[in-house]
PLY file of the C-alpha trace (Angstrom):
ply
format ascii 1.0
element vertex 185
property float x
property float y
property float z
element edge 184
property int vertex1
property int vertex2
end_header
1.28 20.43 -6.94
0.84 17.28 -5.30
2.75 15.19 -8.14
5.72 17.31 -7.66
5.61 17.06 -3.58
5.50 13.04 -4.45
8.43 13.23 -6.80
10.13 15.20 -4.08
9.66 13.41 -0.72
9.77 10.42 -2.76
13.19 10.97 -4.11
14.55 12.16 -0.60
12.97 9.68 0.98
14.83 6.84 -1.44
17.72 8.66 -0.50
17.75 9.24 3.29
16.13 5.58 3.88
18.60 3.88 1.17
20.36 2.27 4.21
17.17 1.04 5.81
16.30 -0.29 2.25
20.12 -2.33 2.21
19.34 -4.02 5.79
15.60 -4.83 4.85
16.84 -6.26 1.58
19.07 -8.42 3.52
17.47 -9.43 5.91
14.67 -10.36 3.75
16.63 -12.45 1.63
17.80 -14.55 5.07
13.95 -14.72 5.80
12.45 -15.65 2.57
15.28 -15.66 0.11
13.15 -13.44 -1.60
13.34 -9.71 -0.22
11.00 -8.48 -2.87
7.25 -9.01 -4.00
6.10 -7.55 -7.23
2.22 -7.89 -7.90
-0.27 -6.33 -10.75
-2.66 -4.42 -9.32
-5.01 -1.86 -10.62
-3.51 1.15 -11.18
-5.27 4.57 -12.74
-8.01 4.80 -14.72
-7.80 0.84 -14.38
-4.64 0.42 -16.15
-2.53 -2.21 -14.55
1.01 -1.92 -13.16
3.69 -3.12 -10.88
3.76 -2.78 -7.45
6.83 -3.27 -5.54
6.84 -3.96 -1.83
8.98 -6.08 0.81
8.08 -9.35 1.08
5.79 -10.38 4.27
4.64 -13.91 3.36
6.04 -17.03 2.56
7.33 -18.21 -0.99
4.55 -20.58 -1.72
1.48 -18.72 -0.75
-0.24 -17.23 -3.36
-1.18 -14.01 -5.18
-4.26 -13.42 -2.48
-5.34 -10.25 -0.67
-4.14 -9.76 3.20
-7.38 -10.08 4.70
-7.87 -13.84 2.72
-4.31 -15.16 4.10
-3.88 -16.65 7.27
-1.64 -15.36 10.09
0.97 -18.48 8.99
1.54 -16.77 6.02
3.20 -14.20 7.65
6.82 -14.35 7.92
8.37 -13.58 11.78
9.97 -10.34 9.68
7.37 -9.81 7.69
4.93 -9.68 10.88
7.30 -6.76 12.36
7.77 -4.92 8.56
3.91 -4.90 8.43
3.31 -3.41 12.16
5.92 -0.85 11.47
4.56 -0.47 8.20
8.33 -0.75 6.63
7.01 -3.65 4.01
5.54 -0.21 2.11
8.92 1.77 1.39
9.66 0.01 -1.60
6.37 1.36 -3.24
8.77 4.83 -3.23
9.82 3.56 -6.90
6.68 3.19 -7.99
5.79 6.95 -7.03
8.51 8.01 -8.39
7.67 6.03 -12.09
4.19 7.95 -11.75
2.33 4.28 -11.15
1.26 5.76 -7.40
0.89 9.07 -5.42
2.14 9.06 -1.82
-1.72 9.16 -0.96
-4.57 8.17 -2.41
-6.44 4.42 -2.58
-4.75 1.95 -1.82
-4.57 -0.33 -5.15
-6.48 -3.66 -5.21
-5.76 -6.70 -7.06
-7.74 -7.50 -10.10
-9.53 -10.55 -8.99
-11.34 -8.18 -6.10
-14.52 -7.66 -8.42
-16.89 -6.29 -5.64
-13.86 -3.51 -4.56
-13.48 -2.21 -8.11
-17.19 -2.06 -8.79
-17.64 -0.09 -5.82
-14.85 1.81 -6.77
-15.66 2.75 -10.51
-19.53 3.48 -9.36
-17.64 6.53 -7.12
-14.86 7.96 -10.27
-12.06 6.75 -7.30
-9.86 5.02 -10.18
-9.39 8.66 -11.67
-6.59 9.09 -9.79
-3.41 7.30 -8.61
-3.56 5.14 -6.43
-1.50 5.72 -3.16
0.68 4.36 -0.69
-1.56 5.81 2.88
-4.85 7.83 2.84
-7.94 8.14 4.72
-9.00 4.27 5.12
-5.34 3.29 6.14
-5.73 5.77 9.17
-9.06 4.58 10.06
-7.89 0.95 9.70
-10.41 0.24 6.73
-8.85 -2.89 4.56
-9.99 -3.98 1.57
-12.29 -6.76 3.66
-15.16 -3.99 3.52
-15.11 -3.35 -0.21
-18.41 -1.11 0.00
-16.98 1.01 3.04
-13.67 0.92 1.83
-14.84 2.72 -1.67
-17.01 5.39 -0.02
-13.72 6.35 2.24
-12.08 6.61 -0.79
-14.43 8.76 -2.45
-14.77 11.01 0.75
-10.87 11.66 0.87
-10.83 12.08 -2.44
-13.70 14.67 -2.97
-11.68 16.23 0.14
-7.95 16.43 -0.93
-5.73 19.35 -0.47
-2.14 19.72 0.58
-3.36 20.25 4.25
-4.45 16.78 4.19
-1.92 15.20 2.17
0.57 16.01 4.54
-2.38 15.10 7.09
-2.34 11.79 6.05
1.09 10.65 5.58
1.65 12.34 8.84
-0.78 10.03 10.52
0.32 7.46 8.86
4.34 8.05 9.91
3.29 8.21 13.19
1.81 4.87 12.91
-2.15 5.35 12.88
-4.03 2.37 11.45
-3.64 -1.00 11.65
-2.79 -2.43 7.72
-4.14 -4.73 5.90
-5.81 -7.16 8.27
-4.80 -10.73 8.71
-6.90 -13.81 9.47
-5.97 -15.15 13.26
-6.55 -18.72 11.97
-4.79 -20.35 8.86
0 1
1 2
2 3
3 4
4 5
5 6
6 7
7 8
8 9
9 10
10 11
11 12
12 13
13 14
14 15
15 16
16 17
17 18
18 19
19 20
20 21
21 22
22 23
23 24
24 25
25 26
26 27
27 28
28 29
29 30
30 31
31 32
32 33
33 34
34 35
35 36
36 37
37 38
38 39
39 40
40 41
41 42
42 43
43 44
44 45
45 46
46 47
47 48
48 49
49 50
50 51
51 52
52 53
53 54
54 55
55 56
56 57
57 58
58 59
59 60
60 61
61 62
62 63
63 64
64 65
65 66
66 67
67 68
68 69
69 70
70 71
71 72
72 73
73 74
74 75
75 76
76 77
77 78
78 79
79 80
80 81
81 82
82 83
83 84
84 85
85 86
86 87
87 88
88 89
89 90
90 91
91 92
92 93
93 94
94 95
95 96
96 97
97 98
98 99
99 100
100 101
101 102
102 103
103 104
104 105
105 106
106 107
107 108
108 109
109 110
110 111
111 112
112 113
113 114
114 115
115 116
116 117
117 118
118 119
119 120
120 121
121 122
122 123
123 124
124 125
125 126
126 127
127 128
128 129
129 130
130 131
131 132
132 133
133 134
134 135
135 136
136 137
137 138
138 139
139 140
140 141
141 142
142 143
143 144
144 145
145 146
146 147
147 148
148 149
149 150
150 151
151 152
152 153
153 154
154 155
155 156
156 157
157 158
158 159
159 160
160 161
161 162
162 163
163 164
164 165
165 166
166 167
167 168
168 169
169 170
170 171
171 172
172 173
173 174
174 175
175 176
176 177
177 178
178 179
179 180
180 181
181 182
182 183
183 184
């Protein structure tokens, strides 16, 4: 049930936000010359894949997660795509290819040992990972690895349709803070 309600609101919402997607893109490339960031990251059951999101940093910083970059990373559009959370829509493809669900854990990068330890110790890589879910809405990053796995685990051992419409409800109306960024570079 809940792979079909991703297919569907993430098809519709490709659709409906396509002219969003055209501005960001452009505005992107004026900011960066580069709209969009691809990274591997672990995907389910550890497999790796794809991830597709607007770009938020600078060119020349490198493939590290949020909470390690400084705030001069950030990009004066990429500061506003990340506070309204816009830098995510682009992650709609990879829902759509099956690589995410519109909730579930957010998906780390491979090189964050201590996150996927905690995470395979609590079975949270047996499903796709997501765009929002619990630890988004309670502003948990991947900073707190331990915490960050046992929110997982809890959402997960809790899912239902109730709360996946919870969640990306919460998240819409722009509860939780992202990814956090460090204040000094």
């Amino acid at each position: 049930m809940i792979r079909i309600l991703d297919v569907l609101f993430a098809a519709v919402g490709m659709l409906v936000l396509s002219p969003l997607f055209l501005l960001v893109l452009i505005l992107g490339w004026f900011d960066t010359r580069s709209s969009l960031f691809r990274q591997e990251r672990v995907g389910r059951n550890r497999q790796p894949f794809t991830l597709v999101k607007f770009r938020t940093m600078r060119l020349d910083m490198v493939s590290i997660a949020s909470h390690l970059a400084g705030a001069s990373a950030i990009t004066p559009l990429g500061r506003f795509l990340r506070r309204t959370k816009l830098d995510e829509l682009p992650q709609l493809w990879n829902v759509l290819r099956g690589d995410m669900s519109l909730v579930g854990p957010r998906p780390c990068l491979f090189n964050q040992h201590d996150l996927i330890a905690e995470r395979a110790a609590r079975d949270v890589f047996d499903v796709r990972p997501g765009i929002t879910g619990l630890a988004q809405i309670q502003g948990i990053d991947m900073s707190t690895p331990e915490l960050l796995a046992k929110t997982d685990a809890e959402m997960l051992r809790q899912m239902n349709v109730f709360k996946y419409f919870r969640y990306i409800s919460l998240t819409i109306l722009g509860k939780g803070a992202g990814d956090r960024v460090r204040i000094k570079s």
